[in-house]
LOVEX-572005 format. One record per residue (C-alpha): residue in three letters; x, y, z. Coordinates in nm, 2 decimals, padded with zeros to 4 digits. Example, Ala and Ser with C-alpha at 12.3 -4.5 7.8 and 13.67 -1.06 7.14 Angstrom:
REM LOVEX-572005
+---------+--------+--------+--------+
: residuo :      u :      v :      w :
+---------+--------+--------+--------+
:     ALA :  01.23 : -00.45 :  00.78 :
:     SER :  01.37 : -00.11 :  00.71 :
+---------+--------+--------+--------+
//
This chain:
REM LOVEX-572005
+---------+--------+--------+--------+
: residuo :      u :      v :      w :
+---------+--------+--------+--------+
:     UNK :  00.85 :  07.78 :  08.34 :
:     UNK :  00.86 :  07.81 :  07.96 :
:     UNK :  01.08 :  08.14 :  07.95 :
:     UNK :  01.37 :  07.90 :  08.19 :
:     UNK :  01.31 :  07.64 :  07.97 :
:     UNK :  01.40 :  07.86 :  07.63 :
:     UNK :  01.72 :  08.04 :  07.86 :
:     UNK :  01.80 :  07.69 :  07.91 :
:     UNK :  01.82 :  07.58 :  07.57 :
:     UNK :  02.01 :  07.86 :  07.44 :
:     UNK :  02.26 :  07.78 :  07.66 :
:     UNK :  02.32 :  07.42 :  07.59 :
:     UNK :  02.30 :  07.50 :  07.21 :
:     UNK :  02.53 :  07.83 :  07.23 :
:     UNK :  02.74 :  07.70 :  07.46 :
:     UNK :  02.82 :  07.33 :  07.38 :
:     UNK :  02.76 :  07.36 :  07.00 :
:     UNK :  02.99 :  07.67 :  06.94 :
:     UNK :  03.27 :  07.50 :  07.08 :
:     UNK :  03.21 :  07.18 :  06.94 :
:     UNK :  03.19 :  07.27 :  06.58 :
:     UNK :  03.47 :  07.43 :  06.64 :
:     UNK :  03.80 :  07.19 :  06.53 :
:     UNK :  04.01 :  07.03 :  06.78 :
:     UNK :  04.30 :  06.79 :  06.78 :
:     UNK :  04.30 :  06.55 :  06.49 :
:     UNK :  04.36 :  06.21 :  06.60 :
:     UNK :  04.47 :  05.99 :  06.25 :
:     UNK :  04.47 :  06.04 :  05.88 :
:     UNK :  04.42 :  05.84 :  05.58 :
:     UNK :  04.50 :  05.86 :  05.20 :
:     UNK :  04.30 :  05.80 :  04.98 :
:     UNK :  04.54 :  05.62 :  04.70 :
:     UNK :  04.39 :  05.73 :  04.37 :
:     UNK :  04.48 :  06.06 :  04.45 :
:     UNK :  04.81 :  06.16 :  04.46 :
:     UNK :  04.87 :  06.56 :  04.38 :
:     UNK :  05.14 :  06.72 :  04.53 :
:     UNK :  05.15 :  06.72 :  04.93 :
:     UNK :  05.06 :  07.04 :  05.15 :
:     UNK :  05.16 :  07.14 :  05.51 :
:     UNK :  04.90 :  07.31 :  05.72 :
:     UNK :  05.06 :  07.45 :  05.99 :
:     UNK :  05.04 :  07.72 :  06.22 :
:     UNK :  05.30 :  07.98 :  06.19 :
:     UNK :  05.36 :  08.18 :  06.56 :
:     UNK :  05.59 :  08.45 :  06.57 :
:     UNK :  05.71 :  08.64 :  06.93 :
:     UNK :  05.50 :  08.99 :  06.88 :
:     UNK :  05.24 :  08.90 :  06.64 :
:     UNK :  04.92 :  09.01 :  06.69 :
:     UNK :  04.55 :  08.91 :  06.49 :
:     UNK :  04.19 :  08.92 :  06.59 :
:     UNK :  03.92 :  08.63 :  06.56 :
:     UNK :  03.52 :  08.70 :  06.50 :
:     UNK :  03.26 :  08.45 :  06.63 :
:     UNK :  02.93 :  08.47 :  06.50 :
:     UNK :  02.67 :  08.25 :  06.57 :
:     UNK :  02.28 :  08.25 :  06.49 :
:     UNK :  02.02 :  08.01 :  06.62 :
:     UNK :  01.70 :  07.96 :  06.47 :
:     UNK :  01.47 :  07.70 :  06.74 :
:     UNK :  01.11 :  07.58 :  06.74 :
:     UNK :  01.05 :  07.42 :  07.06 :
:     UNK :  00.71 :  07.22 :  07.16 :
:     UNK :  00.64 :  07.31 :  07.56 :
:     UNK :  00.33 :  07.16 :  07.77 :
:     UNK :  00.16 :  07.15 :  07.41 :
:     UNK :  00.29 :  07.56 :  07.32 :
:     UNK :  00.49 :  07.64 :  07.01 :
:     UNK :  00.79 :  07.85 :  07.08 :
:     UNK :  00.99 :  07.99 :  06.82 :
:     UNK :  01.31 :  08.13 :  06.93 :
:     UNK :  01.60 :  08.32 :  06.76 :
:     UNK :  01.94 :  08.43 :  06.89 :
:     UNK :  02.30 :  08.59 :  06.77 :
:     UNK :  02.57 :  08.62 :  06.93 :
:     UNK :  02.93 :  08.76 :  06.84 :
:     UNK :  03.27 :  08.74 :  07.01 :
:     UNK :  03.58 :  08.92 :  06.92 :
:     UNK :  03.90 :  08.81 :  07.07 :
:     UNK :  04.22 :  08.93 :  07.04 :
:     UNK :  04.56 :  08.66 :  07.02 :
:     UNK :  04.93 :  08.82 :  07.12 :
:     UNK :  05.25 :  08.56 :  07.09 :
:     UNK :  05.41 :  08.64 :  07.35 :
:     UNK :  05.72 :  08.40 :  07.33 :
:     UNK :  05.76 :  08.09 :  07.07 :
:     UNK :  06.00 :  07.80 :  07.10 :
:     UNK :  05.98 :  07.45 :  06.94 :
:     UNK :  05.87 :  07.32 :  07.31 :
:     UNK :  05.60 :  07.57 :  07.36 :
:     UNK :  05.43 :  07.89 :  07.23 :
:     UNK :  05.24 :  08.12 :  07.50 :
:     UNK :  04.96 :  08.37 :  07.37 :
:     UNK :  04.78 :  08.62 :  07.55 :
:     UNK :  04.44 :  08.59 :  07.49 :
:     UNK :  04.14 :  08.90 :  07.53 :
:     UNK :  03.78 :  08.89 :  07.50 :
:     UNK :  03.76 :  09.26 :  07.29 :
:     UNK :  03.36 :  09.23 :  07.29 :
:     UNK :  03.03 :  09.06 :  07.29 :
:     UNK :  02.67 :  09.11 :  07.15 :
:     UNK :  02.40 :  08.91 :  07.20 :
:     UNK :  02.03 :  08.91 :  07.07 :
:     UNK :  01.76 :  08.62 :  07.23 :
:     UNK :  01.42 :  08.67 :  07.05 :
:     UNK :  01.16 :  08.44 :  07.19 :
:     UNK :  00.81 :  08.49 :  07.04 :
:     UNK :  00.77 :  08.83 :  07.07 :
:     UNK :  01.00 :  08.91 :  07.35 :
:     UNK :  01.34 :  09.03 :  07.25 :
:     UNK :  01.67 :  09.12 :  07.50 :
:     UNK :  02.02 :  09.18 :  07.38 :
:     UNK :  02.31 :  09.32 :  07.49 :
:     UNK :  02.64 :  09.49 :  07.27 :
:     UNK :  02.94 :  09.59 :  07.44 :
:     UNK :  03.07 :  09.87 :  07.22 :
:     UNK :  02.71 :  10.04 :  07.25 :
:     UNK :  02.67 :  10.28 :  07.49 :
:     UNK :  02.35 :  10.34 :  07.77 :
:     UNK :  02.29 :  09.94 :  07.72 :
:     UNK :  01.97 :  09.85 :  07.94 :
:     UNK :  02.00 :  09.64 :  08.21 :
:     UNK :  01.91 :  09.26 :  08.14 :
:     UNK :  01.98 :  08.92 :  08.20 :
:     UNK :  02.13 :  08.87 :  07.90 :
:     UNK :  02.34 :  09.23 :  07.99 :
:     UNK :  02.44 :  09.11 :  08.30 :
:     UNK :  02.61 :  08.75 :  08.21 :
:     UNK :  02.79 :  08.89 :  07.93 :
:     UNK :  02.93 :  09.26 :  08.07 :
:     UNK :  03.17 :  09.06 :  08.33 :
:     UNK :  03.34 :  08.86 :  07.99 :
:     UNK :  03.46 :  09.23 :  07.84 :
:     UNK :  03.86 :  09.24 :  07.92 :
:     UNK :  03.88 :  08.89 :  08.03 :
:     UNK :  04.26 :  08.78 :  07.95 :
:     UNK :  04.39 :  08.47 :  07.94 :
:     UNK :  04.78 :  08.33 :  07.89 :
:     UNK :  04.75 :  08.02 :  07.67 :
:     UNK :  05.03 :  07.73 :  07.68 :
:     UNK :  05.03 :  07.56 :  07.32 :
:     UNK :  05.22 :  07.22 :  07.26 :
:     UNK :  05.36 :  07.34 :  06.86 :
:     UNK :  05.37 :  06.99 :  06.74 :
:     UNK :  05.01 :  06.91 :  06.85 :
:     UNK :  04.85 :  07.24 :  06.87 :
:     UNK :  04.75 :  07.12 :  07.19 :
:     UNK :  04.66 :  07.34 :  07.47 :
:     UNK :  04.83 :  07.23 :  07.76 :
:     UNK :  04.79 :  07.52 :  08.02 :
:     UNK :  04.54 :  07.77 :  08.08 :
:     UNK :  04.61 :  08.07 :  08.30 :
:     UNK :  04.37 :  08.31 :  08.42 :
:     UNK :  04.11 :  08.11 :  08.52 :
:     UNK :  04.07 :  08.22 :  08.83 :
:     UNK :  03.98 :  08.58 :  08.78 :
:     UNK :  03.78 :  08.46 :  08.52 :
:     UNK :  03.50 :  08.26 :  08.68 :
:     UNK :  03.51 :  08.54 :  08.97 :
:     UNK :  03.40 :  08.79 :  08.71 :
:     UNK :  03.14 :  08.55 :  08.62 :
:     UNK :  03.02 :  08.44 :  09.01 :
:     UNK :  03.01 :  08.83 :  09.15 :
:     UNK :  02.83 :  08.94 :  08.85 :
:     UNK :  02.57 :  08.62 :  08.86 :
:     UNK :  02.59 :  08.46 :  09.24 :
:     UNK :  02.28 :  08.23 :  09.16 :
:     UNK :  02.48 :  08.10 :  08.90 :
:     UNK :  02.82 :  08.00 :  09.10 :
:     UNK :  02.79 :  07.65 :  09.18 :
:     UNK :  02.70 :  07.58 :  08.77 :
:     UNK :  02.95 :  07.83 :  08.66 :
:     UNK :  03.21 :  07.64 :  08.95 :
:     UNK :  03.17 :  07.27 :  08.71 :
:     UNK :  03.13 :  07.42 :  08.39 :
:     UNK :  03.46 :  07.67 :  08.35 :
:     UNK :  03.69 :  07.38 :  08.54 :
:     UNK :  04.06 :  07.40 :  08.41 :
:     UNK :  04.00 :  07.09 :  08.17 :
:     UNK :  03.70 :  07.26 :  07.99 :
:     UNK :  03.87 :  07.60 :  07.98 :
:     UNK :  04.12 :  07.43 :  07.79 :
:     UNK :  03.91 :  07.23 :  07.55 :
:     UNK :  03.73 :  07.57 :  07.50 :
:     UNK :  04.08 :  07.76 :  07.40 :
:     UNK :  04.20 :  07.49 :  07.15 :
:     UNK :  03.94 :  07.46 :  06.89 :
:     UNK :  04.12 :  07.84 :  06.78 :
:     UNK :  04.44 :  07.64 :  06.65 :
:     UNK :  04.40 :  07.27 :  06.64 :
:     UNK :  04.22 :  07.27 :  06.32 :
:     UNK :  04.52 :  07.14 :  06.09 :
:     UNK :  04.60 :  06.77 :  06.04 :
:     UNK :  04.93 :  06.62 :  06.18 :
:     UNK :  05.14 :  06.56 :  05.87 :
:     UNK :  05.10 :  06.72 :  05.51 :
:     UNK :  04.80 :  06.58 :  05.30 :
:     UNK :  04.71 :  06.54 :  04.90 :
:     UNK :  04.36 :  06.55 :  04.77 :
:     UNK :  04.15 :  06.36 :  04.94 :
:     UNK :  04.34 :  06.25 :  05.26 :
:     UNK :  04.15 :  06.26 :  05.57 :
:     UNK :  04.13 :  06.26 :  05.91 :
:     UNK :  03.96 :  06.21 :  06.21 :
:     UNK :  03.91 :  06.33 :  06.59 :
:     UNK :  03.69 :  06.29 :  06.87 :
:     UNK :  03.53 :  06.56 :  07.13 :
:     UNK :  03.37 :  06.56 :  07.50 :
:     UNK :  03.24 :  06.87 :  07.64 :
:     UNK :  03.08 :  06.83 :  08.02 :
:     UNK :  02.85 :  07.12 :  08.12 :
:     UNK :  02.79 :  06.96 :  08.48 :
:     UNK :  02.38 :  06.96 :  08.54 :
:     UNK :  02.31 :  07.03 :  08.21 :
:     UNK :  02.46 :  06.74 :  08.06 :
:     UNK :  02.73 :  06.64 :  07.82 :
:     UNK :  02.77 :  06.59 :  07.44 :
:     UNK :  03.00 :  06.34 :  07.25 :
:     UNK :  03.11 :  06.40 :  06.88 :
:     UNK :  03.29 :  06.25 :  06.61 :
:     UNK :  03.44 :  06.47 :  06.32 :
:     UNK :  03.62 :  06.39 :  05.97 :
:     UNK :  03.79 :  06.63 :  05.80 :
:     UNK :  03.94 :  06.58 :  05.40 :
:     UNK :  04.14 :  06.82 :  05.22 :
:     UNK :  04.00 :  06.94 :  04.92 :
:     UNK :  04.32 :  07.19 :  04.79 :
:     UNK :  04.37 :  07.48 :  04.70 :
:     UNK :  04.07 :  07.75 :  04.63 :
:     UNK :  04.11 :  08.12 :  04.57 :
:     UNK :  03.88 :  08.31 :  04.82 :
:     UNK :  03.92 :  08.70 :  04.94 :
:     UNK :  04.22 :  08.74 :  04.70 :
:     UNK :  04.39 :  08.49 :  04.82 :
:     UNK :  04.49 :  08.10 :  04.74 :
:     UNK :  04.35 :  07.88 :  05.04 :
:     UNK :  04.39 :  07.59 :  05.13 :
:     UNK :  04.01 :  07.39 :  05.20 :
:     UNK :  03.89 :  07.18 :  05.42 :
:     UNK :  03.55 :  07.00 :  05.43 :
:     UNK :  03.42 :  06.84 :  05.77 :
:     UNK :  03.14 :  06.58 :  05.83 :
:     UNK :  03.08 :  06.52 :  06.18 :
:     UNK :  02.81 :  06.37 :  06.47 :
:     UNK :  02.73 :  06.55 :  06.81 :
:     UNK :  02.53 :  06.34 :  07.04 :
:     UNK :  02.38 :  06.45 :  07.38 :
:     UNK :  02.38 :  06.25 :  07.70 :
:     UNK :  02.16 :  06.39 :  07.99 :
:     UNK :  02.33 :  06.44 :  08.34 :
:     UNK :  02.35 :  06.15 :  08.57 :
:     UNK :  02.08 :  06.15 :  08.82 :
:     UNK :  02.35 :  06.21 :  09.08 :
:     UNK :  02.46 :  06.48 :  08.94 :
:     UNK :  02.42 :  06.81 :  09.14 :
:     UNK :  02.20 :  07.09 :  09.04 :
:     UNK :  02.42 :  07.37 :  09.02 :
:     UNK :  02.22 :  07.56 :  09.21 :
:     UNK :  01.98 :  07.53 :  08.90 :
:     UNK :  01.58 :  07.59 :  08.93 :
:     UNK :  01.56 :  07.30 :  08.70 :
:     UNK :  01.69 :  06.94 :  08.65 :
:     UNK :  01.71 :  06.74 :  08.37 :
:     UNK :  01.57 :  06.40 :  08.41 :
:     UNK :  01.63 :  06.26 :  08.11 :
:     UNK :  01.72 :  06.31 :  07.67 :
:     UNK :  01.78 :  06.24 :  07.36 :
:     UNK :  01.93 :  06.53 :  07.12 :
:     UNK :  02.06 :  06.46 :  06.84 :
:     UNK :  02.24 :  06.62 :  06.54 :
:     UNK :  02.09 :  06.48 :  06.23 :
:     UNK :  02.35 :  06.70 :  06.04 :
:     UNK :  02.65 :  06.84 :  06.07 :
:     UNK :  02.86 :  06.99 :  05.81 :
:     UNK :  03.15 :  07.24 :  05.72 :
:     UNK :  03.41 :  07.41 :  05.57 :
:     UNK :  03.78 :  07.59 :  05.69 :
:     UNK :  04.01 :  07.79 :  05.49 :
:     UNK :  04.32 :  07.77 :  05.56 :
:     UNK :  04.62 :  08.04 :  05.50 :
:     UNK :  04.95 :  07.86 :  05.49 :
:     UNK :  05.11 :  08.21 :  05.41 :
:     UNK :  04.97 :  08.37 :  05.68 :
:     UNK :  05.00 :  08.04 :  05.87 :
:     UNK :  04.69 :  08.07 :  06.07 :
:     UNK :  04.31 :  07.96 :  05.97 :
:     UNK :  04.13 :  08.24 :  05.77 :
:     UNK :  03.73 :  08.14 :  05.78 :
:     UNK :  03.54 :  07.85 :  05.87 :
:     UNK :  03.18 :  07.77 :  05.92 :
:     UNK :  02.97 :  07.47 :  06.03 :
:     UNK :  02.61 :  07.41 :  06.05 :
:     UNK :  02.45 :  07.19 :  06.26 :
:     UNK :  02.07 :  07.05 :  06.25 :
:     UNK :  01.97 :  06.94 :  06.59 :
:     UNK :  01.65 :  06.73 :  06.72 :
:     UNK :  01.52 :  06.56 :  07.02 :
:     UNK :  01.36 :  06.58 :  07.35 :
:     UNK :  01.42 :  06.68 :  07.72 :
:     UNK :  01.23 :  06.61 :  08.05 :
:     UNK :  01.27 :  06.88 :  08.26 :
:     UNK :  01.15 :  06.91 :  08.60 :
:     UNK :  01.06 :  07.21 :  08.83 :
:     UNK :  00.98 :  07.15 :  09.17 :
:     UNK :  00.69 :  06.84 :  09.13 :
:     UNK :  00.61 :  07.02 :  08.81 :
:     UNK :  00.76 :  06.78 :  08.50 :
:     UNK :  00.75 :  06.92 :  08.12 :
:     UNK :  00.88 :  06.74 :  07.80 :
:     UNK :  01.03 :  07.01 :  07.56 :
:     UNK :  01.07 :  06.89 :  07.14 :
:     UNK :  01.31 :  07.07 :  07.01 :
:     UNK :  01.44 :  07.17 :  06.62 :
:     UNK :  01.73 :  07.35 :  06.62 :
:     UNK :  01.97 :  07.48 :  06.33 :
:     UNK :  02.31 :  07.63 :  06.41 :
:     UNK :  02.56 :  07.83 :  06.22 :
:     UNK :  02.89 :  07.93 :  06.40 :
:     UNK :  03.11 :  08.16 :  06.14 :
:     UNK :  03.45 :  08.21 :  06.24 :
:     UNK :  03.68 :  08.48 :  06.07 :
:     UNK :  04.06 :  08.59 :  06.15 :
:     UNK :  04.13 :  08.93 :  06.12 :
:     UNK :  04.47 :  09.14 :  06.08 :
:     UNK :  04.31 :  09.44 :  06.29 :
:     UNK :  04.03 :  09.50 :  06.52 :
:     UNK :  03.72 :  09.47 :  06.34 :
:     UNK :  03.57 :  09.84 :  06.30 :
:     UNK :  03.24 :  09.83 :  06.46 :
:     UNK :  03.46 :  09.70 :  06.82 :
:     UNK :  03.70 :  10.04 :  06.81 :
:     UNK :  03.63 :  10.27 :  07.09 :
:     UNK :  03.58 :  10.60 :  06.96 :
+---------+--------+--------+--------+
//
């Protein structure tokens, strides 16, 4: 029961917290009116052809309390995807997106499994098995360019049939989880991360997020964003961004169906006592260049299993490290 518990946990925590400290649509900005520098545009430049790579990593230090046993878990994961414009017109710009590859590394106690897709002879795991189906994966995103807003997703389809064949106990969560809607709040934290009209020093603003995951509950946050200028990092003038933000989780209604789950969630309270970051911004390159946001996590869960009921305390600490990249990063290249 303890190891489903811990496999349960990393997925609400690498799941719903990578996406959500990523940055989505702003939603209103403020000036502050003692500062008043010269304005500056953050916008995203796309360009039929154009081609760059993004990096995902994210490590997860946990200490969880179960049926009176310390836990102490530790995982990282990194994603490389690859973005192609494909067309570009003031009503709408159309990328191709491709998952290049994946590793993955779950330590709990003494027990470790992982998983890297550009190693050859990988043993065959659980954490193998979810992830090998993701390799090639390619999606056509429809982006609103005023907004940023994601506004179709295509290649869904194939997508969570990669997922099902691969991990059949799995279909019915997998089903409520990858809908269309959540596919495209996934996609749009990649380019939504600028503000919707130039900013000076100190201007703001501010955006909400919802992200369902079905039986395993939902989460709720609130970001702000203010500009802080111009920073040389990498050899290179950025422009920065600093984010303050709150994630709250809300258990799964008790009507809500299992999934297909060996578990249910009766009830919880997480919450992220912290949550911090910072962007860079390239407004030559006109895309984002770096980001990275922590977030401090607390709280309990009720978990049942069959009669059996266990409350799980958990401390949690996430860093998600997001990097774009002009060429495929070298340790993903095939040889």
């Amino acid at each position: 029961m303890q190891r489903t518990i811990c496999l349960l946990l990393t997925g609400l925590s690498l799941t719903a917290l990578a996406v959500l400290a990523q940055d989505k649509k702003p939603e209103k900005t403020e000036q502050k009116p003692s500062e008043k520098p010269a304005s500056a545009e953050l916008k995203w430049t796309f360009k039929p052809g154009d081609k760059f790579y993004q990096k995902m990593t994210t490590t997860t230090d946990q200490a969880l309390k179960i049926q009176n046993q310390d836990v102490k878990q530790d995982q990282t994961q990194e994603f490389v995807f690859s973005w192609t414009v494909k067309s570009a017109s003031p009503q709408k710009v159309e990328l191709e997106q491709k998952i290049e590859s994946v590793s993955m590394r779950i330590r709990i106690g003494s027990n470790e499994i992982s998983y890297n897709s550009t190693s050859k002879d990988q043993p065959e795991n659980p954490v193998a098995n979810f992830f090998k189906p993701l390799i090639g994966a390619t999606f056509t995103i429809t982006l609103d360019p005023k907004t940023n807003h994601v506004i179709d997703v295509q290649g869904r389809e194939d997508f969570v049939k990669r997922l099902r064949d691969a991990n059949p106990n799995m279909s019915q969560l997998l089903g409520q989880i990858l809908s269309e809607d959540q596919l495209k709040q996934m996609a749009e934290p990649a380019f939504a991360v600028t503000p919707p009209s130039p900013v000076t020093v100190g201007s703001s603003w501010e955006r909400e997020a919802h992200l369902t995951m079905g039986p395993l509950g939902s989460y709720d946050a609130n970001y702000k964003y203010t500009y802080q200028g111009k920073e040389k990092k990498d050899s290179a003038e950025l422009d920065k961004i600093e984010v303050q933000a709150s994630i709250k989780y809300k258990p799964p209604e008790s009507t809500q169906a299992g999934g297909g789950l060996p578990f249910k969630i009766e009830s919880g309270n997480l919450e992220a006592k912290e949550v911090k970051g910072t962007i860079y911004f390239d407004s030559k390159k006109g895309r984002t260049h770096s980001s990275e946001m922590v977030v401090n996590l607390t709280g309990k869960l009720t978990i049942s299993v069959g009669d059996q009921k266990a409350e799980v305390e958990l401390t949690q600490k996430q860093t998600t490290r997001t990097e774009t990249l002009d060429s495929l990063p070298q340790e993903t290249k095939k040889p």
